[in-house]
Backbone bond lengths (Angstrom), bond angles and torsions (degrees), N, CA, C in turn:
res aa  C-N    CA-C-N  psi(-1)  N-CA   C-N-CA  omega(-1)  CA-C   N-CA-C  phi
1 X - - - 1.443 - - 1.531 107.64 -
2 X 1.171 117.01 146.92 1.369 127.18 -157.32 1.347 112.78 -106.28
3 X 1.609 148.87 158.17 1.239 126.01 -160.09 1.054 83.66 -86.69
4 X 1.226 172.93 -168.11 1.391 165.35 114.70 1.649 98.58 155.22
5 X 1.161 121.29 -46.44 1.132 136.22 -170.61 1.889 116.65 -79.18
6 X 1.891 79.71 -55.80 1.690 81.35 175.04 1.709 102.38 -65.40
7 X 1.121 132.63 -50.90 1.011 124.48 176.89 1.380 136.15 -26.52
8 X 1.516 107.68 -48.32 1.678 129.37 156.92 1.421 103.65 -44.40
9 X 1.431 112.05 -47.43 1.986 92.57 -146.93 2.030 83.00 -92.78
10 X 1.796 122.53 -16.11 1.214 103.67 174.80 1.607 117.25 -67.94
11 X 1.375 110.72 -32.14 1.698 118.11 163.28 1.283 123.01 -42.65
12 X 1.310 122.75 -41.43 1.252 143.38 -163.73 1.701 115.12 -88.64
13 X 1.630 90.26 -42.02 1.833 78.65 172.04 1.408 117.57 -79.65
14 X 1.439 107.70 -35.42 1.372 117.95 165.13 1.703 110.33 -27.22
15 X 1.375 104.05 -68.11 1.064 104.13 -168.67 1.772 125.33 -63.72
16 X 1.473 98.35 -13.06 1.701 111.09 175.16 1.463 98.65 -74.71
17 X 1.492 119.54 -44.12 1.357 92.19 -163.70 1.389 119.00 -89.17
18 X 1.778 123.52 2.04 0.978 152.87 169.98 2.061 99.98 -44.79
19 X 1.597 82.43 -70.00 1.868 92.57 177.24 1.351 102.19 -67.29
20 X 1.027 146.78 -16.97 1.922 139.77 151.24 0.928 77.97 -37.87
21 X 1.103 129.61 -100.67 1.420 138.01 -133.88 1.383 125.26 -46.50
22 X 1.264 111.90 -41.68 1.487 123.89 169.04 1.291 123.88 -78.91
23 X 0.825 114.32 -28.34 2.038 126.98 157.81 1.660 103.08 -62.66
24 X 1.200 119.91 -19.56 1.592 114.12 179.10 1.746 125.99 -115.99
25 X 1.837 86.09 11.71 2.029 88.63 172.81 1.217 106.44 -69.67
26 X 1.523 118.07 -21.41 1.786 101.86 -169.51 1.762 101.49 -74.40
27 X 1.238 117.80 -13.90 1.270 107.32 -168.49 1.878 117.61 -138.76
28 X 1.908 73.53 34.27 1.752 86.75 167.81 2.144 119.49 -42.70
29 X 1.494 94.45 -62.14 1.364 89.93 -161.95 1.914 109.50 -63.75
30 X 1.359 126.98 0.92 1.188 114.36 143.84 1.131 142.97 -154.92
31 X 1.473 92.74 78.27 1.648 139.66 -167.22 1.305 113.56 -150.39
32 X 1.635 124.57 4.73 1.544 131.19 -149.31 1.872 92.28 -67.54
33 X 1.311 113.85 -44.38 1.424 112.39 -166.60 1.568 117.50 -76.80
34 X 1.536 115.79 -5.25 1.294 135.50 -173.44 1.663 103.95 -94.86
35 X 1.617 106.80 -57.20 1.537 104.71 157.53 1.450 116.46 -58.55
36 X 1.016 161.74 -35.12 1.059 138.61 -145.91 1.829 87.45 -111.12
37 X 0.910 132.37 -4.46 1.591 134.09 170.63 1.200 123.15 -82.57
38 X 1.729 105.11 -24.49 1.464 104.87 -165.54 2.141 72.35 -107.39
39 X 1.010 132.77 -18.22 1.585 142.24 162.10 1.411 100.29 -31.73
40 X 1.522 105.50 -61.77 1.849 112.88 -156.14 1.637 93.55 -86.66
41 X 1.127 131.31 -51.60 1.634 143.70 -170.09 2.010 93.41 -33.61
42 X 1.647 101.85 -70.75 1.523 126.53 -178.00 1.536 98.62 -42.54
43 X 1.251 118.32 -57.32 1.481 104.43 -179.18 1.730 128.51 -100.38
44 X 1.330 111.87 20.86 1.291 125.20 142.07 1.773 117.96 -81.93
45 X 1.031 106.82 -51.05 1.402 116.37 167.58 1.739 123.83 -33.65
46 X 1.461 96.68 -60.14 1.578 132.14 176.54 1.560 79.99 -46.70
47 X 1.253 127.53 -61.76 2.066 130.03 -130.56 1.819 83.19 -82.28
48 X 1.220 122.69 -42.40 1.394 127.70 -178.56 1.347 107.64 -36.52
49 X 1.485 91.24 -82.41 1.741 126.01 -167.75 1.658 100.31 -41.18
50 X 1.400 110.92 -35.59 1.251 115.63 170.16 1.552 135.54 -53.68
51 X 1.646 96.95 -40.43 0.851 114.68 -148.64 2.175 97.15 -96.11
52 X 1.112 112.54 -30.68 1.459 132.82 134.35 1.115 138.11 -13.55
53 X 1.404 108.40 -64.04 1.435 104.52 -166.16 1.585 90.47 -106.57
54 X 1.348 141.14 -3.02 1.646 147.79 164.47 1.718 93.78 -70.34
55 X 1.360 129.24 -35.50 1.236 132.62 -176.36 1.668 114.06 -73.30
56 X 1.457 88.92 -46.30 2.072 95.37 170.06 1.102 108.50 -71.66
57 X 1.193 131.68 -40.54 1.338 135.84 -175.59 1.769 122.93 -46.88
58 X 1.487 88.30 -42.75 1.891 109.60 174.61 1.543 113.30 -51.41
């Protein structure tokens, strides 16, 4: 798999758990530990995707 590719499907989950997230403002206050999981997931993800395309880039 090619960085280009993983990159796509890291965009992509990102973006699934993005819509988690928004399917769950009505029921932030009891869901707080569910948001803030799919919170940390999104920005581990982000540090990846980062870390990826700094690798294609080389």
């Amino acid at each position: 798999m090619g960085h280009k590719e993983l990159a796509a499907q890291i965009r992509n989950r990102i973006n699934e758990l993005r819509s988690e997230q928004v399917m769950l403002r009505t029921f932030i206050a009891s869901d707080q530990s569910r948001w803030e999981a799919l919170e940390k997931a999104i920005g581990e993800l982000n540090w990846v995707l980062e870390l990826v395309l700094a690798e294609e880039s080389e």
